[in-house]
PLY file of the C-alpha trace (Angstrom):
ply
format ascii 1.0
element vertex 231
property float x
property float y
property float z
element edge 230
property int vertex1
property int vertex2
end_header
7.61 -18.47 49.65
6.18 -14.51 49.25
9.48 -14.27 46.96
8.45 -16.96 44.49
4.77 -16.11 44.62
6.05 -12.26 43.33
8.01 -13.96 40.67
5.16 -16.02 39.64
2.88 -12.76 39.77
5.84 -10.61 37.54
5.61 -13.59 35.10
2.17 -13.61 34.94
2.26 -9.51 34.21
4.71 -9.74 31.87
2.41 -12.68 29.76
-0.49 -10.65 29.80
1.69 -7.41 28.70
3.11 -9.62 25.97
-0.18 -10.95 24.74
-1.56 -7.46 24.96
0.95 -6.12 22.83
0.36 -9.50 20.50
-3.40 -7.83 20.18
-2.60 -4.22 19.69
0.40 -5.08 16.95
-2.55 -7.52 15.15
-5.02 -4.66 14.71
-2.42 -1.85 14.23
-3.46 -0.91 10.81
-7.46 -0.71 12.11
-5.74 1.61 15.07
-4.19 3.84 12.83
-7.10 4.12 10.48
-9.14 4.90 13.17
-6.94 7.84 14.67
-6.54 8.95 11.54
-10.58 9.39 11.24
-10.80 10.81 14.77
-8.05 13.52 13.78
-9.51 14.10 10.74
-13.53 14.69 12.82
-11.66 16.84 15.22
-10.10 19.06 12.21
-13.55 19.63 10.86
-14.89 20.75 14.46
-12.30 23.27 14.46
-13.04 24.21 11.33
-16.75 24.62 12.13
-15.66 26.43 15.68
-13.51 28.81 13.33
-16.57 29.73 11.67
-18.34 30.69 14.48
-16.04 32.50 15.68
-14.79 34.97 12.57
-18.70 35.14 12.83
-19.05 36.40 15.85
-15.53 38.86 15.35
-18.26 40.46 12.46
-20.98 41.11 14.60
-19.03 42.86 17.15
-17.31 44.41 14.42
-20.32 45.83 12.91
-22.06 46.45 16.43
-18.52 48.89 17.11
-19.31 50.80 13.74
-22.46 50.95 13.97
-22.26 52.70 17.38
-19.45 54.82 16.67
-21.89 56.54 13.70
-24.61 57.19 16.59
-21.83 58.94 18.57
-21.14 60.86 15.48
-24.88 61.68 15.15
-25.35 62.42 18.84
-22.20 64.51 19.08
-23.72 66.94 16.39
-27.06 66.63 18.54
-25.03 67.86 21.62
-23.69 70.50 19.40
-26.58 71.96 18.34
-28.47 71.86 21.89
-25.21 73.74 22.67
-25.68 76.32 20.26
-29.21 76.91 21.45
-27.76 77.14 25.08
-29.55 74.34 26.21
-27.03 72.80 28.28
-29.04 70.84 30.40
-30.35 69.18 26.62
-26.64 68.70 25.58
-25.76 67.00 28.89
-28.59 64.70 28.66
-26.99 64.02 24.95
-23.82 63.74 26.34
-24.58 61.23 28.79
-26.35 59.13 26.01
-22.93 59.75 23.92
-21.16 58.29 27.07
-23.42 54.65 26.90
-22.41 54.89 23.14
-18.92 54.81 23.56
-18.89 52.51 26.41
-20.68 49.71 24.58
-18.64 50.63 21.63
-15.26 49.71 23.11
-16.69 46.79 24.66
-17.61 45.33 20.95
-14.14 46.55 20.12
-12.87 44.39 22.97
-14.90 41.58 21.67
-14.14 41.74 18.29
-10.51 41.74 19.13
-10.68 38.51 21.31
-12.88 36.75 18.46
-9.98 38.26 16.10
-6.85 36.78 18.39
-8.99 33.94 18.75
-9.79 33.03 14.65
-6.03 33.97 14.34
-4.79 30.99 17.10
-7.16 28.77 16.16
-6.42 28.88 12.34
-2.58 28.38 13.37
-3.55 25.33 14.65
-5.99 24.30 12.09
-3.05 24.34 9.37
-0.71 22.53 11.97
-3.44 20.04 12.15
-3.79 19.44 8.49
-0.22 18.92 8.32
0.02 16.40 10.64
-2.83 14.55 9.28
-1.33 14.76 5.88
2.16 12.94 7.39
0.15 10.52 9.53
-1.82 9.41 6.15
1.06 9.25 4.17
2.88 6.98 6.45
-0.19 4.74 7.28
-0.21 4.41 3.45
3.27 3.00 3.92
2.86 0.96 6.49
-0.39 -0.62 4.19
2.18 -0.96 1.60
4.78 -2.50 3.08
2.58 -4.97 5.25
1.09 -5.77 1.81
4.54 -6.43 0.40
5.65 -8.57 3.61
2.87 -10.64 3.51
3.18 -11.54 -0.10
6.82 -12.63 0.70
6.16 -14.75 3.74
3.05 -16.38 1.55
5.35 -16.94 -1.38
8.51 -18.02 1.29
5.67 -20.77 3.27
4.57 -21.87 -0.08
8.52 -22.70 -1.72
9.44 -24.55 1.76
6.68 -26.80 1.50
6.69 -27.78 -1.63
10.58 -28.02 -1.99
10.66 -31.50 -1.81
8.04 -31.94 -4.06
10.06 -29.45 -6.57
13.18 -31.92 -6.30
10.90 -34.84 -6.85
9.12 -33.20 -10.00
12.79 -32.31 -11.28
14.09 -36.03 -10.87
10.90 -37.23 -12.65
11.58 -34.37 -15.33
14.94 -36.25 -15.37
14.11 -40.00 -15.80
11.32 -38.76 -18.78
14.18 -37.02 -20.59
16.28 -39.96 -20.30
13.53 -41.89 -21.52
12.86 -40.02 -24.53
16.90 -40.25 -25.08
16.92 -43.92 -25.03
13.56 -44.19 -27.63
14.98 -41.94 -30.16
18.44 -43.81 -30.22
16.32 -47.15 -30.70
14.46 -45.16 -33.44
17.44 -44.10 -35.50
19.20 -47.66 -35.09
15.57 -48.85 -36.73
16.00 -46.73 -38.78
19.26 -47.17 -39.94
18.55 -51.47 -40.21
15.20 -50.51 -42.37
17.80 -48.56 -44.61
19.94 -51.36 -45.53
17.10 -54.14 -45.79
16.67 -53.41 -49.46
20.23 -53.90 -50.03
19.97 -57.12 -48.66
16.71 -58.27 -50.15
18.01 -57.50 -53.80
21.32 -59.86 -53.72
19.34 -62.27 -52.44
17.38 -61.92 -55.70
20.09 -61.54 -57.83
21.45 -64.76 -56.41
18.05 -67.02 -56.43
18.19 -65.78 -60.61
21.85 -67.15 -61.20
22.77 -63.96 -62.22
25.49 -63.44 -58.62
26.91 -66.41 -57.65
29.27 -67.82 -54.56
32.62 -67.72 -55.85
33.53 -69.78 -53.11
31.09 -72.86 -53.78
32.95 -75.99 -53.32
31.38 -77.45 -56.27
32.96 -74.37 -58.70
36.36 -74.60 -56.89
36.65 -78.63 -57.45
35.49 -77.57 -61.57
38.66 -75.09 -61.20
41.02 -77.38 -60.00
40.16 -80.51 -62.88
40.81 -78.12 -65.45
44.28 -77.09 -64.49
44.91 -80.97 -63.79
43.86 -81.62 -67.41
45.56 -78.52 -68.95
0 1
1 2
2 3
3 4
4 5
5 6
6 7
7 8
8 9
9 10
10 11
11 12
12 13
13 14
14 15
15 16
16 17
17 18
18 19
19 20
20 21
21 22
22 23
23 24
24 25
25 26
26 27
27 28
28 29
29 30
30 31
31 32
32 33
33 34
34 35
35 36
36 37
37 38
38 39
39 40
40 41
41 42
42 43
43 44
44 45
45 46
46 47
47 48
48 49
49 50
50 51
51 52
52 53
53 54
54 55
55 56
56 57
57 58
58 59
59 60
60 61
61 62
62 63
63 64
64 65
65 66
66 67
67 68
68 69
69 70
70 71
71 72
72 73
73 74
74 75
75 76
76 77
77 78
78 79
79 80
80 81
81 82
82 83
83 84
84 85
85 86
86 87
87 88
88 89
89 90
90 91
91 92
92 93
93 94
94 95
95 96
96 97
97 98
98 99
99 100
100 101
101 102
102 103
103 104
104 105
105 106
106 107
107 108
108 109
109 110
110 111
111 112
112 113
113 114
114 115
115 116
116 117
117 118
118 119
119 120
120 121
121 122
122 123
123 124
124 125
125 126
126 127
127 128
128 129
129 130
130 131
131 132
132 133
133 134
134 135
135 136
136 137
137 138
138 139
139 140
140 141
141 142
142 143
143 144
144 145
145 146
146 147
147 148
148 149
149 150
150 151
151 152
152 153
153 154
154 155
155 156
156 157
157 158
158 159
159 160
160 161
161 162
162 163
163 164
164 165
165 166
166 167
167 168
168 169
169 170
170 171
171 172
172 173
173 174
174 175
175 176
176 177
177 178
178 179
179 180
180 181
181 182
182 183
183 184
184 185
185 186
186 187
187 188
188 189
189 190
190 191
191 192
192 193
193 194
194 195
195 196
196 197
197 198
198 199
199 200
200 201
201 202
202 203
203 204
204 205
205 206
206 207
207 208
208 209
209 210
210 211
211 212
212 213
213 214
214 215
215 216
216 217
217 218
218 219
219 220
220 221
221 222
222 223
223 224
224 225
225 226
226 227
227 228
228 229
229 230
């Protein structure tokens, strides 16, 4: 009994995993136009983030030059206090020097990790745009040949249903052609009959005037025959 119940319960998964798959194969053009507009959001953050970034590489750049011309400044401060041999002055100027150059190689440090940074991050931007650019281009052929496909399978549905009507439209086409084949015979034999009618209608004429007789009237043969009897 528990072994049928698990087959019923595989069956039942593998319906649900088929009609699942009916739904996601249904809407797969609205999936892929959708990932497509996610990638392309996510692109545009980076971009943005890029920005802030090379941003933020300045700063620190210009923080670390702008501190390295106040050691420069100081260090001919410390000089000086030196030359006036005022070394408690110059140490005091020295020490300052010292906060100078510390902060200065931390916005070094800064600007290089904003710089490695912009530099990974705009590798991957272009990878990005690549891949967008492929998934586009195929989506656009997948449109195209869905499009294609379902202009076929309309134009395949339509020809099977109405191929019986086709063959009954061509054996009508048929019988009409015969029809019109028959008429114009029975027109050119009318025709024809309507030629010789005046042919007719004129020795009849010429034999109600006298003018053509019947050679072979019985009364003209038995007129022949008395004249040879008498000659």
């Amino acid at each position: 009994m528990n072994q049928v119940w698990a087959k019923m319960m595989t069956a039942l998964r593998g319906g649900m995993n088929e009609a699942g798959e009916a739904v996601v194969d249904s809407q797969a053009l609205r999936i892929l136009d959708q990932e497509v507009r996610d990638a392309s959001e996510e692109l545009k953050q980076s971009k943005e983030a890029l920005v802030a970034i090379i941003a933020q590489q300045k700063v620190a750049e210009e923080k670390a030059e702008s501190l390295k011309k106040q050691i420069q400044e100081y260090e001919g401060y410390a000089v000086k206090a030196l030359e006036q041999s005022n070394e408690a002055l110059a140490l005091e100027v020295a020490e300052k020097i010292a906060n100078f150059e510390g902060a200065q190689q931390s916005e070094e440090a800064t600007a290089a990790g904003h710089k490695t940074s912009a530099d990974q991050l705009r590798q991957s931007i272009k990878q990005a745009e690549a891949n967008i650019k492929r998934l586009k281009q195929q989506v656009d052929t997948v449109k195209a040949t869905e499009s294609v496909q379902r202009a076929q399978e309309a134009v395949a549905t339509r020809y099977a249903g109405s191929d019986s009507k086709l063959r009954t439209a061509m054996e009508s086409l048929e019988r009409i052609k015969e029809k019109q084949a028959h008429n114009a015979a029975k027109m050119a034999a009318s025709q024809e009959l309507a030629a010789e009618e005046p042919d007719q209608d004129l020795e009849a004429k010429l034999k109600e005037a006298g003018i053509v007789g019947d050679e072979h009237n019985a009364e003209k043969i038995l007129a022949r025959l008395k004249s040879k009897v008498k000659g």
